[in-house]
N, C-alpha and C positions, 0 to 999 in steps of 0.2 A: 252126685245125689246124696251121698253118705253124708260128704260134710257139710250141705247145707242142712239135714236134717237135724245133727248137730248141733252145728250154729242154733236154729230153729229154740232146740231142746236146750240151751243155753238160754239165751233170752227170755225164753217162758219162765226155766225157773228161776231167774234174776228178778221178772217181774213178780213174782209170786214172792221170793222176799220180802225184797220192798214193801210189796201189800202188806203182808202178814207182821211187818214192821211200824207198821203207822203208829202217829200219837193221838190218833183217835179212836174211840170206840163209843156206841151207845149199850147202854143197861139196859134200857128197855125203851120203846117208843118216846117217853116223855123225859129221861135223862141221858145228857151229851157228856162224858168222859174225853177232855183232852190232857194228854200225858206232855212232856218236857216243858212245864213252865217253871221257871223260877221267883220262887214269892221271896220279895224283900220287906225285912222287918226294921224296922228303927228300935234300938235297945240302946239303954241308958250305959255308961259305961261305968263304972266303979271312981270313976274322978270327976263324974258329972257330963261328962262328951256325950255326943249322940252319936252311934254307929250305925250301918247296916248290915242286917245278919242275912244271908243268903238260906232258902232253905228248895229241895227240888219238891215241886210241888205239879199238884195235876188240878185243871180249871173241870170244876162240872156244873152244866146250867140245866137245874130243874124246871121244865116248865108246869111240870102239873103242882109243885112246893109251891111255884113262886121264888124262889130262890137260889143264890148264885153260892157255891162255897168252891174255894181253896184249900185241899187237901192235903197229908201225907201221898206223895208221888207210890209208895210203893203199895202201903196197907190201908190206905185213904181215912174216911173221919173215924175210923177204932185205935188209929196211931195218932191222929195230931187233925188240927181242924182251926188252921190258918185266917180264916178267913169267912162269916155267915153274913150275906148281906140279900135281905127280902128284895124281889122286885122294887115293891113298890116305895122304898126307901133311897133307889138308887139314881140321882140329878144327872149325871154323866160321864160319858165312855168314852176315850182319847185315845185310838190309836197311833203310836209314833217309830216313825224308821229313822232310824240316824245311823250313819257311815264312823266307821274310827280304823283306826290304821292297825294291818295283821303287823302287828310288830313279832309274836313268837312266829309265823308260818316266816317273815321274813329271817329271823334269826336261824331258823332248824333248817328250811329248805331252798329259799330264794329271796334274795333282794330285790326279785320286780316285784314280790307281794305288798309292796311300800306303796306301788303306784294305783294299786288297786284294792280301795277301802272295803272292808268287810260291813255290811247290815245287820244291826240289831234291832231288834221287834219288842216295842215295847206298850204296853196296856194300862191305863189306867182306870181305874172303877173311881166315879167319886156318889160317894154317898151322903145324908145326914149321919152330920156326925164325924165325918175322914174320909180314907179314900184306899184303897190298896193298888201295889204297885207290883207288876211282873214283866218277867220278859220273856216274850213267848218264841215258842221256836220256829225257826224258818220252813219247818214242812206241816208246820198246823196254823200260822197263825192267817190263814185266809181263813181256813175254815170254819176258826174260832171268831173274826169277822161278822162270815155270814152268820152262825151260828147267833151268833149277838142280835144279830139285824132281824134273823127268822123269831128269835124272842122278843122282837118289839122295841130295840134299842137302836138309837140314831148313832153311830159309831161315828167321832170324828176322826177325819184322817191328818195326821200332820206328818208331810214327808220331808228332809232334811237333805238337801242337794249339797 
């Protein structure tokens, strides 16, 4: 009995982690905070090239604004403010999954990692005017999904086999 109760008290608070770990949170009823996305920037380089600047960012959708913004991940829009795009400015939402090969998990830990592609989650907003591009993470991006869909957006899904 002792050590099922154990067990027990082990997995509660493994669950309870987890929880307390999420990349979600709201602020209050009408604003959606999701944490581990990555906003990519297009910046000019010094010899004319165009690059991508990677920066960690968190998706938050106002529905009482009306508006979508991309934040500073840690101090949100008082650090940096990625991203403002009004509802009603914004044409369309492209969700995409595409597979690419663990090349470092095969390198550090296993060579069967080669046979089994890892998934990246990828988001596009397109608006008048551009579009912003992120990559969301794999334990929020459903509920950045719904989260889209319950604000009134047709999210298209493009999955990559």
């Amino acid at each position: 009995m002792k050590i099922r109760f154990w067990a027990f008290a082990a997995t509660l608070t493994a669950t309870a982690a987890l929880a307390s770990a999420s990349p979600f949170y709201a602020q209050d009823a009408n604003i959606m905070i999701f944490e581990k996305v990555d906003f990519f920037e297009m910046v000019q380089q010094s010899d004319g090239d165009m690059d991508e600047k990677k920066h960690d960012a968190r998706l938050e959708i106002d529905s009482e604004s009306q508006r979508l913004l991309v934040t500073d991940e840690d101090r949100g829009a008082e650090r940096a403010t990625f991203a403002e795009i009004p509802f009603s400015t914004i044409t369309d939402v492209i969700y995409e999954q595409s597979k690419s090969p663990r090349v470092k998990t095969a390198i550090f830990l296993s060579p069967l990692a080669l046979f089994s592609p890892g998934r990246k989650h990828w988001l596009t907003v397109e608006y008048e005017g551009g579009f912003t591009y992120m990559r969301l993470d794999k334990n929020n991006q459903r509920q950045i999904r719904a989260a889209l869909g319950a604000a009134g957006f047709d999210v298209q899904t493009i999955i990559e086999d």
